[in-house]
N, C-alpha and C positions, 0 to 999 in steps of 0.2 A: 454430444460432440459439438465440437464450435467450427463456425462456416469460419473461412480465410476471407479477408476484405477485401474488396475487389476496388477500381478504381474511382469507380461513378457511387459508392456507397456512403450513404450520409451518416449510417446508423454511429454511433458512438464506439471508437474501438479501441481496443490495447494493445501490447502485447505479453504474453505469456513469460514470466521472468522463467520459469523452468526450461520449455520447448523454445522460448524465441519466437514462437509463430503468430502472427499478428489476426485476430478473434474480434469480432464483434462483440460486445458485453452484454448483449442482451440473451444472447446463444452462451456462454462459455460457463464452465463451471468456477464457482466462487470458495473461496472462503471470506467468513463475516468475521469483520472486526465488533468488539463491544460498541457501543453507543452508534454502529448504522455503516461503517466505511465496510469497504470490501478490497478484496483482489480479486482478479480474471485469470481463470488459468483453461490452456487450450483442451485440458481433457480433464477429469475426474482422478486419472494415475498423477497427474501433473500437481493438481492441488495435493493429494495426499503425500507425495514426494516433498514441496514446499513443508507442509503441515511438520515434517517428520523432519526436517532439515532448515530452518529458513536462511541461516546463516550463509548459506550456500547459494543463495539466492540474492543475495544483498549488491547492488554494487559495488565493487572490492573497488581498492587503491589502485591498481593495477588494470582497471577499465576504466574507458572515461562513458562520459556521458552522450545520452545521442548527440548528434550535432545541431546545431540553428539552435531553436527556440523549442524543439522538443526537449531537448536536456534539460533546458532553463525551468520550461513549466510541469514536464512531465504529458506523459500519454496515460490514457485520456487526460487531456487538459483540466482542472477542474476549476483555475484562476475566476474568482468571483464566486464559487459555491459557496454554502455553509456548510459543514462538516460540523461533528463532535469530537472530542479530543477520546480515544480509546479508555483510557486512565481516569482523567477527572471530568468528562463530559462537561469539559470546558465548550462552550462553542467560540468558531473561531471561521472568519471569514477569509476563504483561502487567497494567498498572494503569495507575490516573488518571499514577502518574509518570513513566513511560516514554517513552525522546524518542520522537516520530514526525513522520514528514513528512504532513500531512493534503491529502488532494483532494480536488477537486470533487466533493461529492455524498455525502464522509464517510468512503469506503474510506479506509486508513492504514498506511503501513508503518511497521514500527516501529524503531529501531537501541539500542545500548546503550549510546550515549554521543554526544552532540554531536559530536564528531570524527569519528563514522562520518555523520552528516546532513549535516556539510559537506562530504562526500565526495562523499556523493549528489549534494548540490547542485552541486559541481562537475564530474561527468560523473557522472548518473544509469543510464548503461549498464553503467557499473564493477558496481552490484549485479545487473545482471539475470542472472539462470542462462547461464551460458558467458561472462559479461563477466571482467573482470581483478580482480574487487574482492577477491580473497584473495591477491592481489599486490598489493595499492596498500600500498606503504613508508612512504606519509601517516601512513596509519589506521593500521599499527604502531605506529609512532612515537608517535603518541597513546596508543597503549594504554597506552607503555610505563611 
């Protein structure tokens, strides 16, 4: 189970695009993206709900983004990390420019080029760790 954040707490935290409930990341249950990204989710039903639906989870049209400068960067922040791109483990040093697909409540994956988000978005399992997304002949082909 994931502790709720409290005020005075440093640890790194998200929140939960399923539940909404704002989780330390060090506590919450994950699912792994290929080549090392993650999401945070506030319980183990939550992840497998996400797993089983992601779409449903995405920021729609119809939401906006947190406000200030959480929307802009996303929660957890990760501006200046290096990441892997899911698809062609591109590496790619996170900033304002970097595509990503954003969810509910601000967590964000990130890819290294539009051709791998439309990949996402056409079967988001392709990126999950043990999906097929370092085979999709798509996202190649884009790279190329």
């Amino acid at each position: 189970a994931a502790t709720a954040v409290i005020a005075n707490d440093t640890a790194p935290w998200a929140t939960c695009p399923v539940t909404l409930v704002n989780i330390t990341i060090d506590k919450a249950a994950t699912l792994d993206f290929e080549n090392g990204q993650k999401l945070y989710f506030g319980s183990e039903d939550a992840a497998l709900a996400y797993n089983t639906n992601p779409r449903a989870y995405w920021l729609s049209p119809w939401e906006l983004p947190l406000p200030g400068s959480d929307g802009k960067v996303g929660i957890p922040n990760w501006m200046g990390e290096i990441f892997y791109c899911p698809y062609s483990n591109e590496t790619m040093v996170i900033d304002m420019k970097t595509p990503r697909m954003i969810h509910r409540g601000g967590q964000n994956i990130y890819f290294c080029c539009y051709g791998c988000i439309a990949s996402f978005w056409t079967d988001p399992s392709t990126a999950f760790e043990g999906g097929s997304g370092r085979d999709d002949e798509d996202s190649r082909e884009l790279k190329q």
